[in-house]
N, C-alpha and C positions, 0 to 999 in steps of 0.2 A: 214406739210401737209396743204393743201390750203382749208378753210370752205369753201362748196360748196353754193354758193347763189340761193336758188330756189324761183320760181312765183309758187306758183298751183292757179289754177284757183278755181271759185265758186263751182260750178258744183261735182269738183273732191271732195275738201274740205265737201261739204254736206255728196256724195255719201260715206266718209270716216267716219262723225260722223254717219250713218244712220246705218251700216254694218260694225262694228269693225275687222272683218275679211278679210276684202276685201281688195281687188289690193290696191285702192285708199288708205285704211288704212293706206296698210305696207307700201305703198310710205309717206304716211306724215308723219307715224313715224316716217320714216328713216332722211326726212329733219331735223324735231322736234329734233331727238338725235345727228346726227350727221351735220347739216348743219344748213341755215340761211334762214328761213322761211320772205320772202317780200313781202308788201303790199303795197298799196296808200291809202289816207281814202277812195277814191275810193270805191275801192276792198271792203276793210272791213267794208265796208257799204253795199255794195251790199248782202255780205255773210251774216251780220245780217239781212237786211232786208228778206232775201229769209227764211235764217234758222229759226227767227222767226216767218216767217207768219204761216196762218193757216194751210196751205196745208199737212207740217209737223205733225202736233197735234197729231195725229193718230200713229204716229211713236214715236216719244219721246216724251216726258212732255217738257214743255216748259219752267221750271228749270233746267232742263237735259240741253236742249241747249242752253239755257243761263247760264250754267254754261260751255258748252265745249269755247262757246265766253269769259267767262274770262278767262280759261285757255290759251287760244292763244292770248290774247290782248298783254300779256308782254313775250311773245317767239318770237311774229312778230316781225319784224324792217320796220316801218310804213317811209318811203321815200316822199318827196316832189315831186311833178312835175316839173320840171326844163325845160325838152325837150319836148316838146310836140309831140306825135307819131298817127301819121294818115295814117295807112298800109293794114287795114285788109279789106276785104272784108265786112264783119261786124262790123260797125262803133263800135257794142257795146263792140267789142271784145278787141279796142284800149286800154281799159284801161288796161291791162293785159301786154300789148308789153309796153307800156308808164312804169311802175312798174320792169319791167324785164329791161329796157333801162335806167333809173334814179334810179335804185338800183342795177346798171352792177349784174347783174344777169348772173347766169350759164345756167340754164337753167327754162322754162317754162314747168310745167306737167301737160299736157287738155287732157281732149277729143275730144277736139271742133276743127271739122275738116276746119273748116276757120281758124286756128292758127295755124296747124298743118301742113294746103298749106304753111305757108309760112318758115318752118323748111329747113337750119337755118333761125333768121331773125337778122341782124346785129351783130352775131357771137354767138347768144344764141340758142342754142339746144331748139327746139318746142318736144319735147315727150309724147306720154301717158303716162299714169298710170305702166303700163306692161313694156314699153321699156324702162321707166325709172329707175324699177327694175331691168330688163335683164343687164343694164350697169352696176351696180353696182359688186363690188367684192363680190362673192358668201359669204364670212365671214362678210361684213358689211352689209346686208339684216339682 
């Protein structure tokens, strides 16, 4: 059976450490156990610099989430930019299709509905959180 390559985006990843329970959770669980969680330093820059800001504080301690950031450093598979991708209506969204395109990626799981106009993009499935679920085989959830 084929590891499934997945992007999630900033956003989802937050909404996942924030709310262990939720959609966004079970979805990155499910990457985490079964699949191949991709990044650019990019990305995992942006996720630490959002997750650790202040804004957070109020929500977890900020060993809490610097500790979910070590846990994911060595689960990611941190890819190079090679091709550069300029697609979204949201320039800042590029770096997400960029990550999913130079880590042939399965698919991408956003919320962010300029990523999500352009499902497919280049043969990688854009989904939420939810439909990325709903695909799954009801025993691997």
């Amino acid at each position: 059976m084929k590891i499934e390559r997945v992007v999630i985006d900033t956003n989802v990843l937050i909404s996942a450490a924030l709310l262990d329970d939720s959609v966004p959770a079970r979805a990155r669980n499910h990457v985490v156990r079964y699949g191949q969680l991709i990044a650019t330093e990019q990305t995992f820059a942006e996720l630490t610099g959002r997750l650790l800001g202040p804004k957070f504080d109020r929500y977890l301690s900020r060993d809490t989430r610097e500790s979910l950031l070590r846990q994911l450093l060595p689960i990611i598979e941190i890819v190079p930019i090679i091709q550069v991708v300029r697609a979204c209506r949201d320039p800042r969204d590029d770096m997400f299709l960029e990550a999913a395109v130079n880590g042939r990626a399965d698919v991408i799981v956003t919320g962010d509905k300029d990523l999500l106009a352009l499902h497919p993009f280049a043969g990688i499935a854009i989904v939420t959180p939810a439909n990325y679920l709903a695909s799954l085989e009801p025993e691997a959830e």
